[in-house]
N, C-alpha and C positions, 0 to 999 in steps of 0.2 A: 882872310878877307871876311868883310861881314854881309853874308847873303840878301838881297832883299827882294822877294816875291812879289812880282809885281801881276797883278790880272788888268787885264786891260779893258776898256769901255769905249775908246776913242776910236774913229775907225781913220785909219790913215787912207789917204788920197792918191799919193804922188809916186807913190815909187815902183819902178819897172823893176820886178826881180825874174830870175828863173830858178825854181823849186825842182828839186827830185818829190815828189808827189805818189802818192800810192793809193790804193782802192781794197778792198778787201774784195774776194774769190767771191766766185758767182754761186758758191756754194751755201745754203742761206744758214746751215749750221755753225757757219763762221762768224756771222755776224754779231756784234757784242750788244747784250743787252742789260740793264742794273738784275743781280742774279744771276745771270750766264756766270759758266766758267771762264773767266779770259784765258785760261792757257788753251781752251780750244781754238784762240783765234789763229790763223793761218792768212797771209798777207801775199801781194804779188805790189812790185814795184811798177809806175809809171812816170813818164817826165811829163811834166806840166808847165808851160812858158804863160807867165802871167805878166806878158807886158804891158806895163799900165793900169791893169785889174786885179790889184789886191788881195777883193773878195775873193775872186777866184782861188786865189792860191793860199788864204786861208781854210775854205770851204776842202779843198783837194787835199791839202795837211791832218785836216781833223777829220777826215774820211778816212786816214790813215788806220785809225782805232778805234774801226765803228761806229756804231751807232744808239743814241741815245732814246728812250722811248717816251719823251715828251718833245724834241729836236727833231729829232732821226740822227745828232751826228757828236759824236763824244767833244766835252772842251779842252782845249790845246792852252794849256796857261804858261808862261816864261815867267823867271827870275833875274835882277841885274840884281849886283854883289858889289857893294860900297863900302871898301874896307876903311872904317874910321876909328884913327888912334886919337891919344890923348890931346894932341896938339892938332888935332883937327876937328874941334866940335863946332866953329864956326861954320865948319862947311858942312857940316851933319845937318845943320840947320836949314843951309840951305840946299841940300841935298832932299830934304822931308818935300818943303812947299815944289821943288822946281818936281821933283818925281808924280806929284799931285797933276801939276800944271799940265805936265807933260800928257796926262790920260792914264796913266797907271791907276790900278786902281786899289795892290798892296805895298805894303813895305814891310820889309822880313831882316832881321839882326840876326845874328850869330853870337852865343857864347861861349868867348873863348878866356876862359878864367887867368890864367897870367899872361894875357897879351895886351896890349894898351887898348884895345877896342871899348867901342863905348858898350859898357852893359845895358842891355836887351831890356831890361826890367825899365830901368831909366830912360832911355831913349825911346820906346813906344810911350811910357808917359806923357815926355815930352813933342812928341807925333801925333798924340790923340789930343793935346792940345789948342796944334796949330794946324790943324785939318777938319775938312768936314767930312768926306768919305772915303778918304783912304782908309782902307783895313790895316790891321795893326800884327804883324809875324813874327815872330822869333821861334829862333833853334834853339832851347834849353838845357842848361845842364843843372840838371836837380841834383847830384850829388854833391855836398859841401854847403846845401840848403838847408833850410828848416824845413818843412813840410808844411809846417802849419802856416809860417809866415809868407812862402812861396805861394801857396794855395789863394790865402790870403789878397796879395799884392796880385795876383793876374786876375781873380778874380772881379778884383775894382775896376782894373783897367779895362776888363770887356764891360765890366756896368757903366762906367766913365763915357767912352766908347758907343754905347749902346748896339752892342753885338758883332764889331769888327775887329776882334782879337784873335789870331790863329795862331797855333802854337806845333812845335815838335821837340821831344824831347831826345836827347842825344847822350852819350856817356861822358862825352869828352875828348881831348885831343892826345890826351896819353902823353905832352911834351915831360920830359924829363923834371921830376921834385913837383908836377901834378896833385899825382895821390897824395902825398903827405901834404901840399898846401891845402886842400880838401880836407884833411882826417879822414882819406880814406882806403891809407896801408892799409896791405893787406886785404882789401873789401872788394869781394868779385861785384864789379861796378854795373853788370848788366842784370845781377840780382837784385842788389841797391834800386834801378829802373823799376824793375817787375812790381818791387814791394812798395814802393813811393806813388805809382803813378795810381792805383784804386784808392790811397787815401785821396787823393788830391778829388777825383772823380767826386767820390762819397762827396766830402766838403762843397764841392760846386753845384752838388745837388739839392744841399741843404741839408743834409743828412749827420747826426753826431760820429764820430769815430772812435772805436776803441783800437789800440794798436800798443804794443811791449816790441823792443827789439835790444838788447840790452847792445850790439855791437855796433849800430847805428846809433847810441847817445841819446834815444829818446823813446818818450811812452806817452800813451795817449789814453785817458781814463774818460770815455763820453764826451769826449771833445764837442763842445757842439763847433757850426759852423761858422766860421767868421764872419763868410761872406757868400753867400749864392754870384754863379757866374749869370751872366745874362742870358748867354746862349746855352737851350738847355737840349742835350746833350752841350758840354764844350768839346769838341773833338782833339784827341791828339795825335800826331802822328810822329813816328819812332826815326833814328836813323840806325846803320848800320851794314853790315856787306858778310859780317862770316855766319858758318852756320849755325850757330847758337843765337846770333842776331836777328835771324831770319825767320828762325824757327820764335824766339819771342814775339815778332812784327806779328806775324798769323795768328800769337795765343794770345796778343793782348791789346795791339796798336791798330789806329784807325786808319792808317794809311804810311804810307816808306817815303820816304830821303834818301838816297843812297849816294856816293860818289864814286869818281876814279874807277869804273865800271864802261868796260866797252858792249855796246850794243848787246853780244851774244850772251855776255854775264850779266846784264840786265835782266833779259829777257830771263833767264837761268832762276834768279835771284825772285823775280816776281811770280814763279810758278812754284816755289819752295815755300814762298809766303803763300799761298793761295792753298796749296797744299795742308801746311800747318793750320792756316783758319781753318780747313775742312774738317783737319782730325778732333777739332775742339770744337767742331759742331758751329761755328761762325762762318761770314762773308768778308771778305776787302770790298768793298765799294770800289769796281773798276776803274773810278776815275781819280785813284787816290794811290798812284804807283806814280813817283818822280827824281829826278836824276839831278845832282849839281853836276853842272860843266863850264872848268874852266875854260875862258875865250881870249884869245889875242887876235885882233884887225890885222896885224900887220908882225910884231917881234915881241914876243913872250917875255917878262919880268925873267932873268935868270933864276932866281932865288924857286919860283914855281916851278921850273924845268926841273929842278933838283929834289925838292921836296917830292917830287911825282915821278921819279928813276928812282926816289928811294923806299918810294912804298909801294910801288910798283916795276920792280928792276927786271922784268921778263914782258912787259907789255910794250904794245904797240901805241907808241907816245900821239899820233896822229888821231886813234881812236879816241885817247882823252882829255886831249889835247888839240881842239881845232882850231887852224889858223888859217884867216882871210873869211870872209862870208858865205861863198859856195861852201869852204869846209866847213860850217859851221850847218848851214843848211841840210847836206848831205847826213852827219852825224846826226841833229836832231830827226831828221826822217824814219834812220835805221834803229833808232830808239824808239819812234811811235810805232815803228812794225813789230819791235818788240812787249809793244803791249803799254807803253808809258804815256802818259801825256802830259805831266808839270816840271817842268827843267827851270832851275838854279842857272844863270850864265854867268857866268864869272869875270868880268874884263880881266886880266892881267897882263895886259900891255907895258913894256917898257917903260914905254914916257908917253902919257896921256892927258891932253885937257878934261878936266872933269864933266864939264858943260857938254862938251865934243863928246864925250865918251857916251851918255847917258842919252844925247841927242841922237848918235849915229845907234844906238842899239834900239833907241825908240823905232825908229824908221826901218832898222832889219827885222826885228821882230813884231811890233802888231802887224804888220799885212799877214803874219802866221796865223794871227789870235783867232780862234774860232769863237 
């Protein structure tokens, strides 16, 4: 499925929910601030019945994970996941404007090299387009890129754009003939990350590049820059879940993706990053720890049930796997107490209308939005 980041701007009116709701300890060392350590946070759970008011149960949500020191109250951002294959680009299209309409305020791709999904690079193209402030996301997979020409092509699209391009870089999905469709037998593909992502940086800065790798196919003699990004820093942020992945997030990404992680290995997973930026002398910007999570309203797509017993065959399928909207509430809760606050949602519904799917998740999730 192809992930798409949506922040939100609209504030929904109408819908009665009830929220599991939390507060942070009256303990004021807990409180999170940009700089605090987030792994000092320490959380206590409340129930919050927001019927009819929204607000309320946005404000109670993003209470969850502290506090901000121009707000007072950290942002809670959601993701919907519109998986678009070849034979669906008609509805990619209209998946961009109705996502706009709707009050989202990004849209996020996924690249997934031998899958028929539409490529990330193409598709925000085409998104910056036919938009005027939708932000523009993709999950990246740099390896099997050029460097120069990848640098290159994101970097127009945020100048295109005019500074709504956000990006994460990822390794890959490791499906079977991957690597070699890449040329990248043999290539420990999280090193390939480490080494790829400061060219790109340098490039976006303006800045020339020198760079030799003979096992990577290319070299760089004062490269100068193809293209300056608009937004200076361009931030990126990494995906990943083992501990060599974890430990790269903290030495060199500006913020995590993770998936198929329950609440307790979240939390785990963002104090091992926070750790590692420490040892390298750097920060995570607290508000830059986020989770995809697949979603089913009602009966889960089979194919995803399997996919996730098999790369997950000791886990508790409920945790990453919510089904109905309380369960969906409940888990996103016990992920902010874990210190998260940007979640991927992944419909994987059985049999779903597109319109209905994208509608009914509007209206579960902004009353969250902080």
């Amino acid at each position: 499925m192809s992930p798409v980041i949506c922040q939100v701007r609209r504030d929904a009116s109408t819908t009665a929910m009830v929220v599991n709701a939390c507060r942070p300890r009256s303990n004021p060392k807990t409180h999170l601030y940009r700089g605090d350590r987030a792994s000092s946070q320490e959380f206590t759970s409340v129930d919050l019945r927001a019927s009819g008011d929204p607000l309320n149960a946005r404000q109670s949500l993003a209470g969850c994970h502290g506090r901000h020191p121009s707000d007072g109250i950290m942002k809670i951002r959601f993701a919907v996941s519109a998986g678009v294959g070849a034979g669906d680009l008609d509805r990619f299209a209209a998946d961009v404007t109705e996502i706009e309409a709707l009050g989202f305020d990004t849209v996020w791709l996924s690249d997934v090299p031998l899958g028929a999904t539409i490529d990330p690079i193409v598709g925000l193209t085409y998104a910056a387009a036919v938009t005027s402030t939708l932000k523009l996301g993709a999950n990246i997979v740099p390896i099997g890129r050029n460097p120069l020409t990848l640098a290159k092509s994101l970097a127009q699209i945020d100048q295109l754009s005019r500074g709504r391009l956000l990006l994460s870089f990822v390794v890959g999905l490791d499906q079977p003939g991957e690597r070699e469709a890449l040329g990248a037998r043999g290539t420990n593909r999280g090193r390939s990350l480490e080494e790829v992502t400061p060219l790109l940086r340098t490039w976006w800065a303006g800045e020339p590049v020198s760079y030799e790798h003979q096992q990577e196919h290319y070299s760089f003699d004062d490269v100068a820059s193809p293209s300056r990004s608009y937004q200076q820093p361009l931030e990126v942020w990494f995906g990943g879940s083992g501990p060599a992945a974890l430990t790269r997030i903290g030495r060199l990404a500006d913020g995590w993706l993770g998936s198929a992680m329950s609440p307790q290995e979240a939390r785990a997973a963002r104090q091992r990053i926070e750790q590692a930026a420490a040892e390298s002398g750097r920060t995570i910007d607290p508000e830059h720890f986020g989770l995809s999570i697949p979603y089913a309203a009602e009966e889960p797509d089979r194919r995803t049930v399997e996919l996730l017993r098999s790369r997950r065959p000791d886990a508790d399928l409920e945790s990453l796997l919510p089904i109905g909207p309380e369960r969906l509430r409940r888990v996103l809760t016990s992920h902010v107490e874990a210190g998260l606050s940007k979640f991927v949602v992944r419909p994987v519904d059985r049999d779903v209308d597109r319109h209905r799917a994208l509608s009914g998740l509007a209206d579960l999730l902004l009353p969250l939005q902080s």
